[in-house]
MINU-132192 format. One line per 3 residues: for each residue x, y, z of N, C-alpha, C. Coordinates in steps of 0.05 Angstrom, whole numbers, plus 5000, padded with zeros to 4 digits. Layout:
BEGIN
X/Y/Z/X/Y/Z/X/Y/Z ~ ...
This chain:
BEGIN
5017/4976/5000/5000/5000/5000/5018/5025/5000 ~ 5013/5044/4984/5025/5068/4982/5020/5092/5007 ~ 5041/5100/5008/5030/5120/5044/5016/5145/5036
4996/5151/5054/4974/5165/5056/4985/5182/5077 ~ 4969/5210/5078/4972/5223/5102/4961/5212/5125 ~ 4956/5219/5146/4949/5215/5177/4929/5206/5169
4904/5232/5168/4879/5233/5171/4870/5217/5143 ~ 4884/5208/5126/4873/5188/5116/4881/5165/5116 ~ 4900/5160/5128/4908/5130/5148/4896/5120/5166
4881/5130/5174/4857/5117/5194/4853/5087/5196 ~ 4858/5080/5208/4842/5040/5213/4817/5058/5222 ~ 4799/5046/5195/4764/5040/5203/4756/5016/5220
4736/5014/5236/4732/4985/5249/4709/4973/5228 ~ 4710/4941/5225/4693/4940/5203/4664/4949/5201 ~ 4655/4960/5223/4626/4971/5221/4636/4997/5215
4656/5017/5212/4661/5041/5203/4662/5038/5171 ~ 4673/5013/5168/4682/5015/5136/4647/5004/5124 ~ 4640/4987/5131/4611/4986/5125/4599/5011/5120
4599/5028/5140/4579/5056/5134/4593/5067/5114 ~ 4624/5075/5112/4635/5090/5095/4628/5077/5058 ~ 4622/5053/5066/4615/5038/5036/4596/5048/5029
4569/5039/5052/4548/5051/5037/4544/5082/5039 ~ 4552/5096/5048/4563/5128/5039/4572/5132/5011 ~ 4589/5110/5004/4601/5110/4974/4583/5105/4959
4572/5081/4962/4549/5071/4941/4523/5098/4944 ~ 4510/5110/4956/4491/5134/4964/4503/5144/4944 ~ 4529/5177/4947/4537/5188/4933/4536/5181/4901
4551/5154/4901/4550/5141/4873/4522/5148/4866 ~ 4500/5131/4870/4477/5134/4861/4455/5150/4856 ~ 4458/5169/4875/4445/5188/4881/4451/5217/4890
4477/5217/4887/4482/5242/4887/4493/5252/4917 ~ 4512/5277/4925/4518/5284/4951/4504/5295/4962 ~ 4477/5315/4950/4470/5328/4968/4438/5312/4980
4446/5284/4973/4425/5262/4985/4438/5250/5011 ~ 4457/5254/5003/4478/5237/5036/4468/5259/5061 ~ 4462/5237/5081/4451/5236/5104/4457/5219/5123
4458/5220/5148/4455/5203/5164/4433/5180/5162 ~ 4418/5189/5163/4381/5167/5152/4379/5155/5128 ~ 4394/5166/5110/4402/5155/5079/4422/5133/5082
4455/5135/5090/4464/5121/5092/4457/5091/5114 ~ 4443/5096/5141/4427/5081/5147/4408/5059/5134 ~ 4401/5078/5121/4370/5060/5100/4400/5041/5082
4413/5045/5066/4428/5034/5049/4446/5016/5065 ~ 4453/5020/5084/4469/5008/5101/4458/4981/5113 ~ 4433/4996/5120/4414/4962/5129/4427/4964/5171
4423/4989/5165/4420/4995/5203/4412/5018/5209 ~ 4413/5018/5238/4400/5040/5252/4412/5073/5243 ~ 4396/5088/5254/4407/5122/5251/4428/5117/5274
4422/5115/5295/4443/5116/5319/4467/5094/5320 ~ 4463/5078/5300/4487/5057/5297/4506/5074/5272 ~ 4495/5083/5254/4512/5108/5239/4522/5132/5247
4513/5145/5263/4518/5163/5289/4538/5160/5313 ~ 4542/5124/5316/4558/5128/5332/4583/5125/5326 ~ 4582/5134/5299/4614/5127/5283/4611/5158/5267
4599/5163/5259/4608/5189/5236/4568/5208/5244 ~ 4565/5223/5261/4549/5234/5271/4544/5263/5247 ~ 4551/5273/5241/4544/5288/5215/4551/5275/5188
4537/5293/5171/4542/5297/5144/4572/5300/5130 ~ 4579/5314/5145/4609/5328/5142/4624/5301/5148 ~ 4618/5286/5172/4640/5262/5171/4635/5246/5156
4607/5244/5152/4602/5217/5125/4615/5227/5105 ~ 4618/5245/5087/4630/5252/5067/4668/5245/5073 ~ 4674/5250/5095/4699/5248/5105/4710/5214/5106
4683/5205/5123/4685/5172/5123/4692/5156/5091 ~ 4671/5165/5068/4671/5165/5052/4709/5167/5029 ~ 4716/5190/5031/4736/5188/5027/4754/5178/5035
4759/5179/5056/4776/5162/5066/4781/5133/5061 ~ 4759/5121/5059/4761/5097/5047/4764/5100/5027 ~ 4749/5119/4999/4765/5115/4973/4791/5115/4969
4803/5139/4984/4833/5142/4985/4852/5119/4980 ~ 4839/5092/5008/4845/5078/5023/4849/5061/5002 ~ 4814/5062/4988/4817/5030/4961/4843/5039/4939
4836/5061/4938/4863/5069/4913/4889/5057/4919 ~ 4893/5071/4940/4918/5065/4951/4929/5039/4950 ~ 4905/5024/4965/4911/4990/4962/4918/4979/4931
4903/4992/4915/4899/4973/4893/4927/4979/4870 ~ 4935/5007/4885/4965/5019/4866/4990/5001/4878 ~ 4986/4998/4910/4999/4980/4918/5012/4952/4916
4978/4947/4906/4985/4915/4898/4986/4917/4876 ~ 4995/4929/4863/5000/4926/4831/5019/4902/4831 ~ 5026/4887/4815/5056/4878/4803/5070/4894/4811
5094/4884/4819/5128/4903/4818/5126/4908/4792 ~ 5127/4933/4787/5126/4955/4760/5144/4973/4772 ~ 5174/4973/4752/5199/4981/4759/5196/5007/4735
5185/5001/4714/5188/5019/4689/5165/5042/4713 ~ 5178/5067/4709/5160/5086/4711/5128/5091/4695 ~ 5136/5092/4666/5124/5092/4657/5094/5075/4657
5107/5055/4652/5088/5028/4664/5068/5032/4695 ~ 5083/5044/4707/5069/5051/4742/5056/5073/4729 ~ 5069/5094/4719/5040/5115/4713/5015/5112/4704
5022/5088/4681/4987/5077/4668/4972/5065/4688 ~ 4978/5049/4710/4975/5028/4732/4961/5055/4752 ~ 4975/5080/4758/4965/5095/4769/4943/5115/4767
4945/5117/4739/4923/5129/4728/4903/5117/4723 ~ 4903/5093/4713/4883/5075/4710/4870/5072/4737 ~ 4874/5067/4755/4865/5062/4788/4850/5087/4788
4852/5111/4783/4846/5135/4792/4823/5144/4764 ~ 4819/5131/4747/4801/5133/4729/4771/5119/4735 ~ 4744/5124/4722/4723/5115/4732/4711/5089/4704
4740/5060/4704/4738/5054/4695/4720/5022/4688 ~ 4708/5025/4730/4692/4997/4726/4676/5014/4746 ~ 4655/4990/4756/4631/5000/4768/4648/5019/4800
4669/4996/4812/4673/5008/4834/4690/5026/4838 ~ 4713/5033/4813/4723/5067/4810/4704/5082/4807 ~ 4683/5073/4797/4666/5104/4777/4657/5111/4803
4640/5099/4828/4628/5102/4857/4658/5124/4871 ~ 4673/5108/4870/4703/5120/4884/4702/5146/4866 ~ 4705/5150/4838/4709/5177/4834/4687/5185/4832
4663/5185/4844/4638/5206/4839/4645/5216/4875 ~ 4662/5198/4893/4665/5201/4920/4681/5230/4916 ~ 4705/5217/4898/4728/5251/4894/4721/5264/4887
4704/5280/4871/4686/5290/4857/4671/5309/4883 ~ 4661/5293/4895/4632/5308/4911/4658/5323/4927 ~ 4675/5312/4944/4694/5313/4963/4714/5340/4953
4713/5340/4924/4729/5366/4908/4712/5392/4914 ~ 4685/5388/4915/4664/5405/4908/4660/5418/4934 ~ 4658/5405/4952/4651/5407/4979/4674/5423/4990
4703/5420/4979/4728/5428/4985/4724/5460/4984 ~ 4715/5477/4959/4716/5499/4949/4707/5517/4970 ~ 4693/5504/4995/4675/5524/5014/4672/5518/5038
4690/5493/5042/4696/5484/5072/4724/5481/5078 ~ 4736/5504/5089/4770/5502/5097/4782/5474/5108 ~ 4763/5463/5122/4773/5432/5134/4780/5420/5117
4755/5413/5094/4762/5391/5078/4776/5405/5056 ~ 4775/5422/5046/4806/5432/5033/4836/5427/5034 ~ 4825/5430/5063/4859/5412/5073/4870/5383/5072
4844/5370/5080/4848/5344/5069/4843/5335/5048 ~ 4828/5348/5020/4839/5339/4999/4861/5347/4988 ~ 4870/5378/4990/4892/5384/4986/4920/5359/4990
4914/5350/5019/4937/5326/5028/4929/5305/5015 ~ 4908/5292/5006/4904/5268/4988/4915/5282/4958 ~ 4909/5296/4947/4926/5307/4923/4954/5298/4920
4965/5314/4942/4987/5319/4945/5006/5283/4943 ~ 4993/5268/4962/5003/5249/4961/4998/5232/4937 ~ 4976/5236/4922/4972/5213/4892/4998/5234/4873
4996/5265/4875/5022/5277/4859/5043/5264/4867 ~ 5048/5267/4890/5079/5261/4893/5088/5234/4889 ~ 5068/5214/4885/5066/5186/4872/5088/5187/4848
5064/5210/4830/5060/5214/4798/5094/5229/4800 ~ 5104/5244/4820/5124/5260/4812/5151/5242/4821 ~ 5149/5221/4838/5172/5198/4842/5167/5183/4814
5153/5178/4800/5159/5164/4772/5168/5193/4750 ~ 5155/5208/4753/5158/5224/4736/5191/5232/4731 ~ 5204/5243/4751/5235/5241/4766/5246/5220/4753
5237/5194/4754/5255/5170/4742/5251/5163/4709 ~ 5234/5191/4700/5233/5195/4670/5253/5221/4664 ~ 5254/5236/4685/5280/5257/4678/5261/5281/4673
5232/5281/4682/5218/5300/4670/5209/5316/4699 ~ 5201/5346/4697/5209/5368/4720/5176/5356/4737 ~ 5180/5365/4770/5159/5362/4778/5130/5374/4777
5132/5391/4752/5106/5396/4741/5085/5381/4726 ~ 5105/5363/4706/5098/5342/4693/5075/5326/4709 ~ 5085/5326/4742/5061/5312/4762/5035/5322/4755
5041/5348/4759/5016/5365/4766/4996/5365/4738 ~ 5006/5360/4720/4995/5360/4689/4985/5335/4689 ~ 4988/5308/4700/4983/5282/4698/4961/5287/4719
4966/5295/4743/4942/5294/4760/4916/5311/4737 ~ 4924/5326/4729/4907/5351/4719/4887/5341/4688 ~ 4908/5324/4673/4896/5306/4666/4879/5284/4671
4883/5273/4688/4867/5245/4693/4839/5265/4709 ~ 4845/5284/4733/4824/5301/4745/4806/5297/4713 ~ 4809/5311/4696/4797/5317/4673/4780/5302/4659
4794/5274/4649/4782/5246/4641/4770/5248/4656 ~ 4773/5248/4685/4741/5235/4703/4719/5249/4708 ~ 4716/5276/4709/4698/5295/4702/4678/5281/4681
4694/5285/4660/4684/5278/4626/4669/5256/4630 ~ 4681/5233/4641/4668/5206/4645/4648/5209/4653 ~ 4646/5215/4677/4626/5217/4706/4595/5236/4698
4608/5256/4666/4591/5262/4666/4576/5269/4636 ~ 4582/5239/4630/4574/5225/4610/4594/5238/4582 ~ 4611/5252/4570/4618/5266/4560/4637/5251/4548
4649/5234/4559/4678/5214/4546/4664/5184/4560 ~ 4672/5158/4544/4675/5143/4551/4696/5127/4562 ~ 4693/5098/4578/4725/5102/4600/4736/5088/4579
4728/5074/4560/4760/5064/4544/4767/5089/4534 ~ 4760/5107/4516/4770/5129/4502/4790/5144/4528 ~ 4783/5150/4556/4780/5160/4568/4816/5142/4578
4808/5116/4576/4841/5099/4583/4859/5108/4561 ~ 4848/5095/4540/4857/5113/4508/4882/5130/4509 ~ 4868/5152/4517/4881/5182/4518/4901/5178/4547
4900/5176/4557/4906/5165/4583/4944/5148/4572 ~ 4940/5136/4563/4961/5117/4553/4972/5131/4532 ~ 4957/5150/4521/4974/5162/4501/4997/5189/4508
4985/5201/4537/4998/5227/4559/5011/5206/4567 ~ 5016/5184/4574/5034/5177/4594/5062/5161/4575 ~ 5052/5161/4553/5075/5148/4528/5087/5170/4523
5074/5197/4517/5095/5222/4515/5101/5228/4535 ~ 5094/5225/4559/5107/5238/4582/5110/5272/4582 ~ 5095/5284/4563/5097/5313/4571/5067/5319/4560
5064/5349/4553/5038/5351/4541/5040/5358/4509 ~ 5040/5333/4502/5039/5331/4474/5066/5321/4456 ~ 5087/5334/4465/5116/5320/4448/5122/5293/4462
5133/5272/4438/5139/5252/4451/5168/5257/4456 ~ 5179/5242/4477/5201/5240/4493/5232/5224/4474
């Protein structure tokens, strides 16, 4: 597993990660400004006060929520294959972070709400800012072992951000959406090949 900040390193207990799921699946389906305590409940298949006694507002479900996406990413970049080629780990990384099966597309409609929510709540600004920061500095330890400056990160994050928008909101499809994806990470800059 790739390291996360603090506050997204959390050990959930498995009734935390339960609610934070169905938090995910809600958002996914229905949108963020349906997430609720009583919502995630109903989806969850338990009480209001059994969701309450783990994430008691809105604000933490959305928090709960991420955190575990963070968490699945993280895992699943982790367990990749030993992928020594940079290159090779950028597609692996991007692909993870794309909404390219049922349970990324849920995970990025999670980043998504969590981006949105960011623009007007200083808390969670900070902690997406630090989940950013850590999937960049991923993107900017391969990028480094291509010889290319640590902006190049910020253009890969800025890209893939982009694809998933488009996806999520019907606008690109996710192979086209992998496609392009594989074709930024073969040039390794924006647009000249290497």
């Amino acid at each position: 597993m790739i390291a996360l900040p603090d506050e997204l390193s959390q050990d959930l207990t498995p009734g935390a990660r339960r609610i934070a799921d169905a938090a995910i699946d809600l958002i996914a389906s229905r949108g963020y400004e349906e997430l609720s305590v009583r919502a995630v409940a109903a989806t969850a298949g338990l009480t209001g006060g059994a969701v309450q006694h783990h994430f008691p507002t809105r604000a933490a479900l959305l928090h709960a929520a991420f955190v575990r996406t963070a968490q699945r990413i993280a895992a699943r970049v982790g367990d990749a294959p030993g992928i020594d080629d940079p290159q090779a780990f950028l597609a692996v990384l991007g692909e993870q972070l794309l909404p390219l099966d049922e349970e990324r597309r849920k995970e990025c409609s999670v980043w998504l709400a969590f981006s949105v929510a960011a623009i007007t709540d200083p808390d969670v600004a900070r902690t997406h800012r630090r989940a950013v920061d850590a999937f960049q500095g991923i993107a900017e330890a391969a990028m480094h072992a291509r010889s290319l400056p640590p902006e190049a990160a910020i253009a890969f994050i800025a890209v893939v951000d982009g694809l998933t928008i488009r996806c999520l909101t019907g606008g690109l499809a996710p192979e086209a959406a992998l496609r392009i994806l594989r074709e930024r990470t073969a040039y390794g800059r924006s647009g000249g090949r290497r």
